[in-house]
C-alpha positions in Angstrom: 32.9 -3.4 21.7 32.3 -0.6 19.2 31.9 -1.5 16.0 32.1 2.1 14.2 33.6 4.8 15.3 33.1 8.8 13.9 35.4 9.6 11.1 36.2 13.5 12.0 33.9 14.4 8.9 31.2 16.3 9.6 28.3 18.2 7.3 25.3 20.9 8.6 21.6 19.6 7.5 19.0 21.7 7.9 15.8 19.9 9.3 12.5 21.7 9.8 13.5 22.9 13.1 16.7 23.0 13.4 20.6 22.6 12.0 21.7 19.5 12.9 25.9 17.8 12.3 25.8 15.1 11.2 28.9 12.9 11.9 30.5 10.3 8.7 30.8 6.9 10.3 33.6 4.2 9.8 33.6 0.5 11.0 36.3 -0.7 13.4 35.1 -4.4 13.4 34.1 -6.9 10.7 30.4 -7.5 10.6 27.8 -8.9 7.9 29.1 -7.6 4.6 30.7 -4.8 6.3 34.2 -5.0 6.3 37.1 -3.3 8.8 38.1 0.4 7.6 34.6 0.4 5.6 33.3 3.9 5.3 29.3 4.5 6.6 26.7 7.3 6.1 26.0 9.7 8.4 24.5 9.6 12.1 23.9 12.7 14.6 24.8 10.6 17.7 25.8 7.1 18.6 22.2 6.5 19.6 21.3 6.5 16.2 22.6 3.0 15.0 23.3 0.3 17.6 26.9 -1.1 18.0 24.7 -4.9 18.5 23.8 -7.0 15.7 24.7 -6.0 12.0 22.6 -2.7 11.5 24.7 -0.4 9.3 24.1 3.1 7.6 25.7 3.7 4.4 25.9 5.9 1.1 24.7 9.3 2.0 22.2 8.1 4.0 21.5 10.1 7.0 20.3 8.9 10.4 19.5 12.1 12.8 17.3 13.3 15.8 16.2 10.9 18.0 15.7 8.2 15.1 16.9 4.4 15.9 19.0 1.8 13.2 19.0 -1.5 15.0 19.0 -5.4 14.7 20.5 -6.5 11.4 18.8 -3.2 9.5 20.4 -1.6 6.7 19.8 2.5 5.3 21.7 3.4 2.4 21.5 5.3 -0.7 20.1 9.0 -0.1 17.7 7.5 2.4 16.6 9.7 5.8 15.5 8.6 9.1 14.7 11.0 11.0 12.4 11.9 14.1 11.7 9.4 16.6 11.7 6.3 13.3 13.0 2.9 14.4 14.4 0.8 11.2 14.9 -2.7 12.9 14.9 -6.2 12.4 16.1 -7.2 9.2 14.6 -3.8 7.2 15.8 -1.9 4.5 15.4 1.7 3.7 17.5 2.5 0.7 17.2 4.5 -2.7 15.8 8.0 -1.8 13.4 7.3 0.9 12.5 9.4 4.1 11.0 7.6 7.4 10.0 9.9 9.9 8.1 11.1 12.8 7.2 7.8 14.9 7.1 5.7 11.9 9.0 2.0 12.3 9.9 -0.1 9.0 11.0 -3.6 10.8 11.0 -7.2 10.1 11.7 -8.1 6.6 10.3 -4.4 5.3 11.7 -2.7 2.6 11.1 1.2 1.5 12.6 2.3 -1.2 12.7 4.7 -4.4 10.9 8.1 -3.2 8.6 6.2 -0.8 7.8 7.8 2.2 6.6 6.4 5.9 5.6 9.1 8.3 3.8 9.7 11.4 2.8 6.8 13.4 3.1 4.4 10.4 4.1 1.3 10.1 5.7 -1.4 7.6 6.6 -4.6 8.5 7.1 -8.5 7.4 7.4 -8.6 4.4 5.7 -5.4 3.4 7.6 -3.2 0.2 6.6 0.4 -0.3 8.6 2.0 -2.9 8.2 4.3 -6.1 6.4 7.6 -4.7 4.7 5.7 -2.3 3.4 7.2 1.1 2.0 5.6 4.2 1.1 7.9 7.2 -1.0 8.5 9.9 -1.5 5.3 12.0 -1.3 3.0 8.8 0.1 0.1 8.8 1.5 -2.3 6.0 2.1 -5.6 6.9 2.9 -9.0 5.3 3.7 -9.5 1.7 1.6 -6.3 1.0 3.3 -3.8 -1.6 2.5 -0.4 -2.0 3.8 1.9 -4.9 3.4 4.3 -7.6 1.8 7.3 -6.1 -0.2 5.5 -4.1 -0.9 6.8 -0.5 -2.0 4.5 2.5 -3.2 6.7 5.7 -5.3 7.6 8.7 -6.1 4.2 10.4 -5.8 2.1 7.1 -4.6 -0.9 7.3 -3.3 -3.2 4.3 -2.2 -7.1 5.1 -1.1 -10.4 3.0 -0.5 -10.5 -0.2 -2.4 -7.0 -0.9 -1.3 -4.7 -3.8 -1.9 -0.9 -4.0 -0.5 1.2 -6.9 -0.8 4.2 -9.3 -2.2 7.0 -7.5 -5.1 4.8 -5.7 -5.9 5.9 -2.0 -6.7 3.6 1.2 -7.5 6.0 4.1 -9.5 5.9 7.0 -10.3 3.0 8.8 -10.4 0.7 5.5 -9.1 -2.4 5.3 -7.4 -3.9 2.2 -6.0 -7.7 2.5 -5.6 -11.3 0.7 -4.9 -10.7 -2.8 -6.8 -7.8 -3.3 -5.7 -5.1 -5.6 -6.2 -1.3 -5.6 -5.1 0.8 -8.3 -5.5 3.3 -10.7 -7.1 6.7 -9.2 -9.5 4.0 -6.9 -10.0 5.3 -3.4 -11.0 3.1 -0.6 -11.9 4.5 2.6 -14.4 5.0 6.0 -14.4 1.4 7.2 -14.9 -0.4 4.0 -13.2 -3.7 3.2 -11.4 -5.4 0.2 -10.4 -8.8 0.6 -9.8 -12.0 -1.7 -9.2 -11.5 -5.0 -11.4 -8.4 -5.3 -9.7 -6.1 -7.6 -10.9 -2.1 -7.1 -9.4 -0.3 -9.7 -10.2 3.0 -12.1 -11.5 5.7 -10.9 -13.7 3.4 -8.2 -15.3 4.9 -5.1 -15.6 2.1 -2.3 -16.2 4.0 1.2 -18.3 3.7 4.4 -19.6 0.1 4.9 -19.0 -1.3 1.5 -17.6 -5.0 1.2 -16.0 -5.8 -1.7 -14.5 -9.7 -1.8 -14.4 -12.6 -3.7 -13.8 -12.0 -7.2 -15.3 -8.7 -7.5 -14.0 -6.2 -10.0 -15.3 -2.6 -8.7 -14.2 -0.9 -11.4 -14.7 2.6 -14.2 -16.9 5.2 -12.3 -18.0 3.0 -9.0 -19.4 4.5 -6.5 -19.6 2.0 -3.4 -20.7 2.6 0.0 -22.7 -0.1 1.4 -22.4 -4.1 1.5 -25.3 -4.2 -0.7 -23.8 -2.2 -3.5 -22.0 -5.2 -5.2 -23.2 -8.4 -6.2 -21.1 -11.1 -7.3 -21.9 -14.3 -9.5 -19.9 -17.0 -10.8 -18.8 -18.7 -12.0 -21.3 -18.2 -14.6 -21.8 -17.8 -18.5 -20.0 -18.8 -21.5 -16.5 -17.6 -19.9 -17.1 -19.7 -16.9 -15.9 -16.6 -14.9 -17.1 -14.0 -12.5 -19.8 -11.4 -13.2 -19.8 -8.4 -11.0 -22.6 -5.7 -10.7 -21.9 -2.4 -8.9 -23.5 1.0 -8.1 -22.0 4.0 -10.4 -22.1 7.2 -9.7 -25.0 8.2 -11.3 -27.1 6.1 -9.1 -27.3 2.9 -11.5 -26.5 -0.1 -11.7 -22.8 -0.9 -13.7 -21.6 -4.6 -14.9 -18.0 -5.9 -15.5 -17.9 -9.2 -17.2 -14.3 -9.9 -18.8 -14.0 -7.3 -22.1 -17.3 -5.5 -20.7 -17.9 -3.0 -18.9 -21.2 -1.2 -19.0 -24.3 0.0 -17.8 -26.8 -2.9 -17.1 -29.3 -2.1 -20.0 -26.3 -2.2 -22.3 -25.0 -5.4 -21.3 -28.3 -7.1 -21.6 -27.9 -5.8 -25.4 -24.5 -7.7 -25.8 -25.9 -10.3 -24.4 -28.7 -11.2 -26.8 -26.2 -9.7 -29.2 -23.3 -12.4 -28.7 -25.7 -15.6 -27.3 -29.4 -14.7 -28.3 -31.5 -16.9 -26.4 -29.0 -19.6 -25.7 -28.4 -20.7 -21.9 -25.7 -18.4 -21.5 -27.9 -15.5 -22.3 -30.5 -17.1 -20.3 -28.0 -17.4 -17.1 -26.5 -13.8 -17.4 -30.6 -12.2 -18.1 -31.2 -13.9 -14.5 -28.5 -12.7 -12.6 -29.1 -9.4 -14.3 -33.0 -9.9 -12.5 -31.3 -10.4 -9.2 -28.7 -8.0 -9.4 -31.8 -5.6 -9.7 -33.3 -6.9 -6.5 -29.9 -7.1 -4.5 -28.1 -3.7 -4.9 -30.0 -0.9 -3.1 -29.7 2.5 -5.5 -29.7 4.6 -2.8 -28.1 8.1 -3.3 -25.6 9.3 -0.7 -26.8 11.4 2.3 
């Protein structure tokens, strides 16, 4: 049985190739929240939302093309699906959001706001992207992972668990951001490097081509990452009992971030004697400054 039917309303949308009439929909059946005689959004063609499960399009939102609304999914708001996008599972697209091209939001996904999902993207589990958030390409947002902001997630990037990107930060390529990692600020991650744990990368941070940054690193002010041996973590060390991190900069030196500091490393020895003079705190942090020295490789970029 059918449980919407077309309402006689129609309206003309223009899409980027063509006109296309889109038809009001109106439930003939009880369903989910939805109730007999409840108006729905707007779909081009039956094949656009299922008559199974409790999928429903609402509000102005618009479902057109050859785009799919399935399972117990929900669009509503001002949201578009369009292209060959499947919304299915128990997903939500809502607020002003587009998905389009191949893109599929499923599970327990949720895009919302201005976010957009293009391409051959996806967002699933758990995944939220909303704000002015875009994922595109072949990215794919799984998990409990949130993207928003003006962030962008694309190419073959990939961003898992309990991962956050925000502001206008950038995973692209084949990077890979996942536990409880954090991106944000203007940071870009990209080429194949990896973020992982509780890694924060954040400012306006470089971290490309082979770089691994995990743990409790903070990559952060004007880093410029692009091998494994670029970072050095130690902890928990010092007075703070806490996590020291050293990182190549852009100019080819060697930056630290230790709670309120952050700093080149000639500077931070200065605190150092400054705040502990020759206790063992400022002997602990003047060795790990010794082997930061010997660990990260200031190599410039070819």
């Amino acid at each position: 049985m059918k449980k919407y039917e077309f309402t006689g309303e129609t309206k003309r949308v223009e899409l980027w190739n063509r006109t296309a009439t889109l038809h009001r929909i109106k439930a003939t059946v009880e369903f989910g929240f939805v109730k007999v005689g409840e108006l729905g959004g707007w779909i081009e063609k039956e094949e656009n939302l299922s008559h199974e499960g409790k999928a429903w399009v609402c509000g102005d939102a618009e479902v057109c093309g050859d785009a799919k609304v399935c399972g117990d999914a929900k669009v509503w708001g001002n949201a578009k699906v369009c292209g060959d996008a499947e919304v299915w599972g128990n997903a939500k697209v809502c607020g002003d959001a587009e998905v389009w091209g191949n893109a599929e939001v499923c599970g327990d996904a949720k895009v919302c706001g201005d976010a957009k999902v293009w391409g051959n993207a996806k967002v699933c589990g758990d995944a939220e992207v909303w704000g002015n958030a875009k994922v595109c390409g072949d990215a794919k947002v799984w998990g409990n992972a949130e993207v928003w902001g003006n962030a962008k997630v694309c190419g073959d990037a990939k961003v898992c668990g309990d991962a956050e990107v925000w502001g206008n930060a950038k995973v692209c390529g084949d990077a890979e951001v996942w536990g409880n990692a954090k991106v944000c600020g203007d940071a870009k991650v990209c080429g194949d490097a990896e973020v992982w744990g509780n890694a924060e990368v954040c400012g306006d941070a470089k971290v490309c081509g082979d770089a691994k940054v995990c743990g409790d690193a903070e990559v952060c002010g004007d880093a410029e990452v692009f091998l494994a041996s670029h970072v050095l973590v130690m902890g928990s060390v010092g007075s703070r009992n806490d996590f020291t991190t050293f990182f190549r900069d852009k100019d080819n030196e060697i930056t630290v971030k230790c709670g309120c500091f952050l700093g080149k490393i000639d500077k931070f020895l200065e605190k150092v004697t400054q705040t502990h003079g020759n206790n063992k705190y400022a002997l602990v942090y003047r060795a790990a400054v010794e082997v930061a020295k010997l660990q990260i490789e200031l190599t410039e970029r070819k």
